[in-house]
LOROFI-514692 format. One record per residue (C-alpha): residue number from 1; residue in three letters; y, z, x. Coordinates in steps of 0.001 Angstrom, whole numbers. Layout:
N
<NUM; ALA; <Y; Z; X>>
...
END
This chain:
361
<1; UNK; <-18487; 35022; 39875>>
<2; UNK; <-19003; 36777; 36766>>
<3; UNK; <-22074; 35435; 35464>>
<4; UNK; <-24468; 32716; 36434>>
<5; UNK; <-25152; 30058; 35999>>
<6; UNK; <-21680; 29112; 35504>>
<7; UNK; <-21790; 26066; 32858>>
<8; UNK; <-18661; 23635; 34269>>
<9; UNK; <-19250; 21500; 31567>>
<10; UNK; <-17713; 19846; 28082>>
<11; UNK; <-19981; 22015; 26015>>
<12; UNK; <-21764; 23984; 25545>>
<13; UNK; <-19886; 26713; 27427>>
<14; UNK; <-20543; 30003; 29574>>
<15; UNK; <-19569; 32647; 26684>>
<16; UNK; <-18593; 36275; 27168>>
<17; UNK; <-21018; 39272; 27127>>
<18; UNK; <-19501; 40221; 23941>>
<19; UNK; <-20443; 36694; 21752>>
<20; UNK; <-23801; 37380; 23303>>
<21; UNK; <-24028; 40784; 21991>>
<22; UNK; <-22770; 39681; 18412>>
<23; UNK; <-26009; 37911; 18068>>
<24; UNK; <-28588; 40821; 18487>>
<25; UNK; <-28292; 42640; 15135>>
<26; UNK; <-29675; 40290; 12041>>
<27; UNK; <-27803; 39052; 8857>>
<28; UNK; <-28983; 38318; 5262>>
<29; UNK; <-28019; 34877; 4121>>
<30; UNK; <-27126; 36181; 833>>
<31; UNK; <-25862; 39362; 2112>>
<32; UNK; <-22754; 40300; 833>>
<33; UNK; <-21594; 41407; 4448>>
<34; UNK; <-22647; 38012; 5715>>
<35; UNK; <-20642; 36521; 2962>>
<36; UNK; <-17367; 39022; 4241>>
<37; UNK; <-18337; 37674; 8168>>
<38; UNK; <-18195; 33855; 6630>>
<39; UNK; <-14495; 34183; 4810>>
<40; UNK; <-13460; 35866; 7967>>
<41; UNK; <-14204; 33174; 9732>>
<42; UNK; <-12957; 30667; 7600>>
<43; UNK; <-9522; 32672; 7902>>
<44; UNK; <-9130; 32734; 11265>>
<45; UNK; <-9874; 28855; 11844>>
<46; UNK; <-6837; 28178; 9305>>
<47; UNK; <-4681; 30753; 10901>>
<48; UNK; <-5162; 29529; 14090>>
<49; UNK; <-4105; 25832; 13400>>
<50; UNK; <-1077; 27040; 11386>>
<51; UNK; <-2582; 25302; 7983>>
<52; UNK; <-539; 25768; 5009>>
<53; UNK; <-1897; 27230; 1999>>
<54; UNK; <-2745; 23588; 712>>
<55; UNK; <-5739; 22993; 4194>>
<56; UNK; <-9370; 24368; 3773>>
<57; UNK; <-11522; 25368; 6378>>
<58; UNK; <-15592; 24217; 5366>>
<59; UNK; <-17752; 25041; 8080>>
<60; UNK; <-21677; 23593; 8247>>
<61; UNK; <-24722; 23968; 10358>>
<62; UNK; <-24818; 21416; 13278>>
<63; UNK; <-23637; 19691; 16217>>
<64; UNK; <-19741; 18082; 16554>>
<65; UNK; <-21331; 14346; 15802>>
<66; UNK; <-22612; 15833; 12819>>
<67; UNK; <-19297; 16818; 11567>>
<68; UNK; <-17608; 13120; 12001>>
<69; UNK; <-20834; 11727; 9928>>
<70; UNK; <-19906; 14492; 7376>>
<71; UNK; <-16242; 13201; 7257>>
<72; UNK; <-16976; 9821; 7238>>
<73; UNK; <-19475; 10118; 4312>>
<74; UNK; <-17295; 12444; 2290>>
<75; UNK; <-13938; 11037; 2975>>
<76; UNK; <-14087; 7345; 2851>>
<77; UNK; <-15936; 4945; 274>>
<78; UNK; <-17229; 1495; 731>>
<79; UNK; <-13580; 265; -328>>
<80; UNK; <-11928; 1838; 2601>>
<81; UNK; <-11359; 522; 5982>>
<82; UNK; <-10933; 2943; 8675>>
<83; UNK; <-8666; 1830; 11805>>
<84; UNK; <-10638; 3599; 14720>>
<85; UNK; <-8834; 4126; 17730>>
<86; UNK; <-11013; 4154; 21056>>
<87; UNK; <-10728; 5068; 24706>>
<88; UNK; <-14198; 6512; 25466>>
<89; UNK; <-17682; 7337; 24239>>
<90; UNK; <-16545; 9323; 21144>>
<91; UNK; <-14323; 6885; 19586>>
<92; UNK; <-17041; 4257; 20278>>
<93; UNK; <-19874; 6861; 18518>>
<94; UNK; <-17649; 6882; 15499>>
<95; UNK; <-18054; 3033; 15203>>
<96; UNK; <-21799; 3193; 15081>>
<97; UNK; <-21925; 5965; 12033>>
<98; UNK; <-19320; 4044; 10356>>
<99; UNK; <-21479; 840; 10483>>
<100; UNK; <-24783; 3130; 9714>>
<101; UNK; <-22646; 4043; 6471>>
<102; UNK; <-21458; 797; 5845>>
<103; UNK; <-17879; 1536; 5569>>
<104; UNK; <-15680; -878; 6654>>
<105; UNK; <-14022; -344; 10040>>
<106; UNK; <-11889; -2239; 12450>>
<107; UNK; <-11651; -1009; 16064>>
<108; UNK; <-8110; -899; 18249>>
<109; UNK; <-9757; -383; 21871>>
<110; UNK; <-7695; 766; 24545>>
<111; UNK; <-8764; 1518; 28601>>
<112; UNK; <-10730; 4358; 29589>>
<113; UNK; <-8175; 5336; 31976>>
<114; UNK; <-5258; 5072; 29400>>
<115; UNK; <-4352; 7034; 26680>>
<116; UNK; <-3246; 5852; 22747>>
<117; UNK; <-697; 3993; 22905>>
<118; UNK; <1692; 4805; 19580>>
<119; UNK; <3695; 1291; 19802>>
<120; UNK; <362; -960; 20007>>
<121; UNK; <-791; 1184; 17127>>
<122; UNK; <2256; 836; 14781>>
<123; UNK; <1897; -2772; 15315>>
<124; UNK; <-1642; -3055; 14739>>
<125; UNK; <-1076; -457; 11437>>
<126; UNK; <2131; -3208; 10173>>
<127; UNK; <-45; -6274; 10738>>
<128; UNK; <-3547; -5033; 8739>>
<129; UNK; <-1782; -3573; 5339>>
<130; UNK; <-5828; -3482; 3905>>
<131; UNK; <-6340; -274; 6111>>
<132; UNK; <-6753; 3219; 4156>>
<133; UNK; <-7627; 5629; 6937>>
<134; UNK; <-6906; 5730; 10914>>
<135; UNK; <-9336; 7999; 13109>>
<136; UNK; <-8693; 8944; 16771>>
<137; UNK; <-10060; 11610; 19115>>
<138; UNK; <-7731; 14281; 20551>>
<139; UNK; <-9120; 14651; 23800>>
<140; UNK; <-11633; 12221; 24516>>
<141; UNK; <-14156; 13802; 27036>>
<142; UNK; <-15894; 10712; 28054>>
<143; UNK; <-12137; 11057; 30696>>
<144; UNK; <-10664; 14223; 29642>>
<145; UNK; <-7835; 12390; 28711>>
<146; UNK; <-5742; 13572; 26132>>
<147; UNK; <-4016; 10897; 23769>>
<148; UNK; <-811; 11781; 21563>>
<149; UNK; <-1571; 13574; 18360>>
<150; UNK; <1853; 13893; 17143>>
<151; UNK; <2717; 10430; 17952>>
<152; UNK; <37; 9043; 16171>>
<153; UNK; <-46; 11833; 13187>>
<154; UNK; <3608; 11140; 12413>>
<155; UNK; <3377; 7355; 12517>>
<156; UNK; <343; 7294; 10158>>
<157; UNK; <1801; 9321; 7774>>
<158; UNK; <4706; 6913; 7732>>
<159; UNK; <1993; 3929; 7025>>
<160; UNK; <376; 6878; 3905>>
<161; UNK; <-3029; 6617; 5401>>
<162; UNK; <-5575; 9155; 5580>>
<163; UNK; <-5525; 10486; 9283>>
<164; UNK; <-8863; 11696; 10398>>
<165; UNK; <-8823; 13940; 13856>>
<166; UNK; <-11667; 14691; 16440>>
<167; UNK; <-10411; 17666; 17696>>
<168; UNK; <-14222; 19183; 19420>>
<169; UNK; <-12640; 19268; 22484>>
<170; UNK; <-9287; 20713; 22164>>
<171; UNK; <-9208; 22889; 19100>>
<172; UNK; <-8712; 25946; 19845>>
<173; UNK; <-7748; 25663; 23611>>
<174; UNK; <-4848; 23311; 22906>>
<175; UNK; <-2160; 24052; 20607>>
<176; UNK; <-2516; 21970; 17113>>
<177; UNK; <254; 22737; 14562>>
<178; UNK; <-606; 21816; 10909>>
<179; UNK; <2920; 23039; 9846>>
<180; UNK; <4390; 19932; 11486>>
<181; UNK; <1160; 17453; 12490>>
<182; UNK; <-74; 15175; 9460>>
<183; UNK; <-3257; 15778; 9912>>
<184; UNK; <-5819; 15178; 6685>>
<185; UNK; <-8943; 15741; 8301>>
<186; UNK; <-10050; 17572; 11231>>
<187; UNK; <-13225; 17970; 12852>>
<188; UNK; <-14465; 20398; 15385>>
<189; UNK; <-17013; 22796; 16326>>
<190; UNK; <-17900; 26529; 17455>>
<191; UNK; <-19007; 25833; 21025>>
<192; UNK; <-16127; 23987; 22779>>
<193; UNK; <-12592; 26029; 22812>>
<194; UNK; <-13513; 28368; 20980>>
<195; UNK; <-16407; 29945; 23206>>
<196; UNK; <-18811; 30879; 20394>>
<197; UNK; <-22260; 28899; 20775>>
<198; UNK; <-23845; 25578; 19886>>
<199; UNK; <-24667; 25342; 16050>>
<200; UNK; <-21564; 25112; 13748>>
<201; UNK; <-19002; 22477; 12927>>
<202; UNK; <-16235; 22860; 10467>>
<203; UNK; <-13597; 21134; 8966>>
<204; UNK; <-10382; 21161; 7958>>
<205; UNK; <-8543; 19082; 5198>>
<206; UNK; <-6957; 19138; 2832>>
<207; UNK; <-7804; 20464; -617>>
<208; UNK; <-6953; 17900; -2896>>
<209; UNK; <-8353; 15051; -312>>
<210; UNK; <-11220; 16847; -1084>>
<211; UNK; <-11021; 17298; -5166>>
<212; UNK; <-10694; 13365; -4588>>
<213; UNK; <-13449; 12673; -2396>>
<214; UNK; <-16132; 14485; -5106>>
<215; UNK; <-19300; 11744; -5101>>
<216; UNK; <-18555; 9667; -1701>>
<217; UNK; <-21040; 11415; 238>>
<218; UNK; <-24493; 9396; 825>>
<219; UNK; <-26051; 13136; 2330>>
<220; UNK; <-26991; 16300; -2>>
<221; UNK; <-26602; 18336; 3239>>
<222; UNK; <-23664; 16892; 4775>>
<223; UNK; <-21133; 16728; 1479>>
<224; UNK; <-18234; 17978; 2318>>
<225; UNK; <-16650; 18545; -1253>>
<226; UNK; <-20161; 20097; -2283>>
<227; UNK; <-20384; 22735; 430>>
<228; UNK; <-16351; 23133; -130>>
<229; UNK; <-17198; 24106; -3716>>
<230; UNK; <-20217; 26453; -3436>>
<231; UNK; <-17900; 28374; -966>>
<232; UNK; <-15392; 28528; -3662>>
<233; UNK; <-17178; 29569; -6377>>
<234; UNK; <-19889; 31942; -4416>>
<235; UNK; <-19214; 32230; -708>>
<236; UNK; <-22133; 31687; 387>>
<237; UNK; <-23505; 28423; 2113>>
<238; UNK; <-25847; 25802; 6>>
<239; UNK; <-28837; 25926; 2616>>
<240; UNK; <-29992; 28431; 5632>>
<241; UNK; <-27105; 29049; 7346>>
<242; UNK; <-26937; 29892; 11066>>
<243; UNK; <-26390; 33148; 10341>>
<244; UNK; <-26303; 34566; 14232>>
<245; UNK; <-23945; 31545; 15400>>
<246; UNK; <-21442; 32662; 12833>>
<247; UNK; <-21374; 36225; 14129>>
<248; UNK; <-20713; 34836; 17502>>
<249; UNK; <-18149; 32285; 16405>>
<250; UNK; <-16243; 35666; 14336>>
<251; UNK; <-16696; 37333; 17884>>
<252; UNK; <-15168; 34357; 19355>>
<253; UNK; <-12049; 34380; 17421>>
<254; UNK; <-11325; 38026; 18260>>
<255; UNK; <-11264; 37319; 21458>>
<256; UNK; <-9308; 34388; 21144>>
<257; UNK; <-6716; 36509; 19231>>
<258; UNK; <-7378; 39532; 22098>>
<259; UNK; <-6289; 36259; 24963>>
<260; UNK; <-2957; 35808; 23529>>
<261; UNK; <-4531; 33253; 20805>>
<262; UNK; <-4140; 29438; 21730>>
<263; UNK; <-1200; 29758; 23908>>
<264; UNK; <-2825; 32503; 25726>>
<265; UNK; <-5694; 30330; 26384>>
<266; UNK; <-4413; 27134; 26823>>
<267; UNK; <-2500; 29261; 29921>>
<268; UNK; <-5948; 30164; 31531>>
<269; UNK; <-7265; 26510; 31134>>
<270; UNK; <-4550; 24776; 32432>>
<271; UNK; <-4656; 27378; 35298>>
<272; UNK; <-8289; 26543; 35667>>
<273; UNK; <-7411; 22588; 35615>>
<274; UNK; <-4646; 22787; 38322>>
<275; UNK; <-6755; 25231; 40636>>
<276; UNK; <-9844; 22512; 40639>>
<277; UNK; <-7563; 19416; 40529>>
<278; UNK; <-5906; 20630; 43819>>
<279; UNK; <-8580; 22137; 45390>>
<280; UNK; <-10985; 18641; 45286>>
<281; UNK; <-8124; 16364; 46049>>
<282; UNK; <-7898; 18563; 49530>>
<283; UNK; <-11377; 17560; 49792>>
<284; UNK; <-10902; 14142; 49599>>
<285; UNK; <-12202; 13475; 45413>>
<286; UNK; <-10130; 10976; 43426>>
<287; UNK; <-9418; 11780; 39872>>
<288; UNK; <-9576; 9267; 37634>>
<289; UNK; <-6330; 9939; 35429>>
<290; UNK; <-3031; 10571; 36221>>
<291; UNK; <-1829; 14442; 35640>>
<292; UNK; <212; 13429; 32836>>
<293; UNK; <-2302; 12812; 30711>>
<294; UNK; <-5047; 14740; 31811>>
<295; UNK; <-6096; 17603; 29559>>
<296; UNK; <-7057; 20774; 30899>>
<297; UNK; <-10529; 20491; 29106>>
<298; UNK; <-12214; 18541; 32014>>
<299; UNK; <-11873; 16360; 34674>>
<300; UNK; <-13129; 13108; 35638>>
<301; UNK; <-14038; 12209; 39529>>
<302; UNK; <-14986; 9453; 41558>>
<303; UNK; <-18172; 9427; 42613>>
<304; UNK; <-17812; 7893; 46213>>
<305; UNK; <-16797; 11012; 48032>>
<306; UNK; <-18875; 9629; 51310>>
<307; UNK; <-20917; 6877; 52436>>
<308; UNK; <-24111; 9011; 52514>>
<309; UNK; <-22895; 11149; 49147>>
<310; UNK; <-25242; 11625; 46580>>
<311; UNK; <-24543; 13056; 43153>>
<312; UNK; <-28224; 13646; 42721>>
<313; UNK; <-28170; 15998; 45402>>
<314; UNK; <-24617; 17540; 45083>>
<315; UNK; <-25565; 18706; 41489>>
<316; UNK; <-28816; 20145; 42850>>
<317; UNK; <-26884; 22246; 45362>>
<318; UNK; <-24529; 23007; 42672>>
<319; UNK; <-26897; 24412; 40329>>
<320; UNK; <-28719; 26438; 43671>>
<321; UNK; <-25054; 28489; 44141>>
<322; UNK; <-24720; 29172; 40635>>
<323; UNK; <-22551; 26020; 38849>>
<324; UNK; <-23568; 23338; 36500>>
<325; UNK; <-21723; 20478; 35986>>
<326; UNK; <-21650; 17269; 34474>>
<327; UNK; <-22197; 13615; 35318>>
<328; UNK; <-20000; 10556; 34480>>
<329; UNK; <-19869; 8564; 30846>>
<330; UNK; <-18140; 6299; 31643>>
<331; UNK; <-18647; 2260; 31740>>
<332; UNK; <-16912; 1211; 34319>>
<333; UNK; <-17103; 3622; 36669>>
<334; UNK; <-19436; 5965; 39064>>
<335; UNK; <-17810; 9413; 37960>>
<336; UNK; <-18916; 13185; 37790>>
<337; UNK; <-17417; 15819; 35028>>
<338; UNK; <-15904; 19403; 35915>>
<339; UNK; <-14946; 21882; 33172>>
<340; UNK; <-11793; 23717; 33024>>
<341; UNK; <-13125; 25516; 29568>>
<342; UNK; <-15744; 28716; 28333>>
<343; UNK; <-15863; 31891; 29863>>
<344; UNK; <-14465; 31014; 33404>>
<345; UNK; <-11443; 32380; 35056>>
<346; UNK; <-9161; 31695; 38153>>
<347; UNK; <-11706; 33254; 40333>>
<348; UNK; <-14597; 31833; 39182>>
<349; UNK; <-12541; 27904; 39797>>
<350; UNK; <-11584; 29125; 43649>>
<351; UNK; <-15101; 29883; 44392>>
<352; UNK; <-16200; 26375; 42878>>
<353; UNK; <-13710; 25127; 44883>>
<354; UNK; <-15227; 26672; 48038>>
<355; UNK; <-18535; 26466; 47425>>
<356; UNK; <-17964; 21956; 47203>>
<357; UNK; <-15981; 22807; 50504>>
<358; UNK; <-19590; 24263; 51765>>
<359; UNK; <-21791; 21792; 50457>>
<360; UNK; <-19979; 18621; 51353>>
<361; UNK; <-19406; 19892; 54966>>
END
């Protein structure tokens, strides 16, 4: 292995000796070099996702959940009503901060086990013509399952709503094209796919979605259009900014560009994904979702591997040979969570492999 402990988990991630390294010098908030290291960044998240010159990139201090409060606040008003599309734990969180913000919502719940599905959607969209805004997660890690972005982006845009993405768990390890994917709003943050570390969320939207959206926020620190604007006219952020989580994040990208960018990763994931799928189905775990709509992110198992099997202990011998993984979220069901994402290559998923194979004998 090349480092332990190994973090098998949805975030945060193992990350490279190199992001770790990016952190040890210190940077000047109002440093005009930290201001260079902050546009740089900004760059690379917009040339990544293929956003035309009309997308912005506004990053902020804080977790993923943070970032979908920011949204919500800045891009939606008490007047709208946002069509929230659920399969999992995510979806379900954006409910409760849309209720906390008392915006109007309605929720279109589908199974845990199934992904989006675009007809029940289009139906749902014709029958409720009082909706302004649709919101769905890409890859909803309560499963791992991944539900149709360009389905749903293209159908949404036909219905001229605003189309507000959770992408934390697939940007940057799954290809998202903003040339051809109506996408307003999307949400995501530095620890996930991109291997940096816990501490930043950005967005990206649109520029005149946010010109429009100046006022709607009901938080000083999480306005989108404000921070949008102070980077405009200064560069700089409005309050303390993480400064050593953005060198690692810049860090990040290079090496994301050095892997053959998202392609390149999405490669070593999926790799990653078919090497532990195979390997614990010859050990007798279930998955929970069918390969076809399983993303290589992470993978959900049934807990019930024996009679006498105890999660409790299995993550506890785990953690003694070097992994950490990640137990269930879902309702329904007794499951544990295996990354396919961070720092972790094709080695690293034979010898988790083996080392289950060891434990469970």
């Amino acid at each position: 292995m090349s480092e332990k402990p190994l973090l098998l988990t949805p975030g945060p991630l193992s990350t490279s000796k190199n992001v770790k390294h990016s952190m040890l010098n210190d940077w000047g908030s109002r440093d005009p070099a930290f201001t260079v290291l902050t546009k740089n960044v900004r760059n690379n998240l917009l040339k990544i996702s293929k956003a035309p010159e009309s997308y912005t990139c506004v990053p902020f201090q804080g977790s993923g959940t943070y970032g979908i409060e920011a949204a919500f606040s800045t891009f939606t008003s008490p007047s709208s009503k946002v069509l929230v599309l659920t399969n999992g734990a995510y979806g379900k969180r954006a409910c409760t901060i849309l209720a906390l913000l008392r915006r109007p919502y309605i929720e279109l719940e589908f199974k845990e086990n199934e992904a989006v599905d675009p007809i029940i959607v289009e139906n749902f969209i014709s029958k409720n013509s009082d909706l302004s805004h649709v919101f769905m997660v890409h890859c909803e890690t309560t499963t791992g399952i991944l539900n149709p972005l360009i389905s749903i982006s293209n159908l949404v845009k036909s219905a001229n709503l605003v189309f507000i993405v959770d992408a934390m768990s697939s940007f940057g390890g799954i290809p998202i094209d903003f040339s051809f994917t109506n996408i307003d709003v999307l949400i995501s943050s530095s620890n996930k796919c991109l291997e940096g570390v816990p501490g930043i969320f950005f967005v990206l939207a649109q520029k005149s979605l946010i010109k429009k959206s100046i006022g709607n926020s009901q938080s000083l620190s999480l306005d989108i259009s404000s921070q949008w604007s102070e980077f405009e006219t200064s560069g700089q952020w409005r309050f303390t900014p993480p400064t050593h989580v953005v060198a690692a994040l810049n860090e990040a990208l290079n090496e994301l560009d050095k892997e053959g960018g998202v392609a390149g990763r999405f490669a070593r994931y999926q790799d990653n994904c078919n090497i532990l799928v195979n390997g614990m189905r010859k050990l007798g775990f279930r998955t929970l979702l069918h390969d076809n709509i399983q993303a290589p992110i992470i993978v959900t198992f049934y807990d019930d591997f024996k009679p006498n099997y105890s999660f409790k202990n299995f993550y506890s011998d785990l953690q003694k040979h070097g992994f950490t993984i990640y137990p269930g979220k879902l309702t329904n069901n007794m499951t544990f969570r295996v990354g396919c994402i961070g720092n972790i290559q094709r080695k690293d998923m034979h010898m988790f492999v083996s080392t289950v194979e060891k434990i469970t004998k």
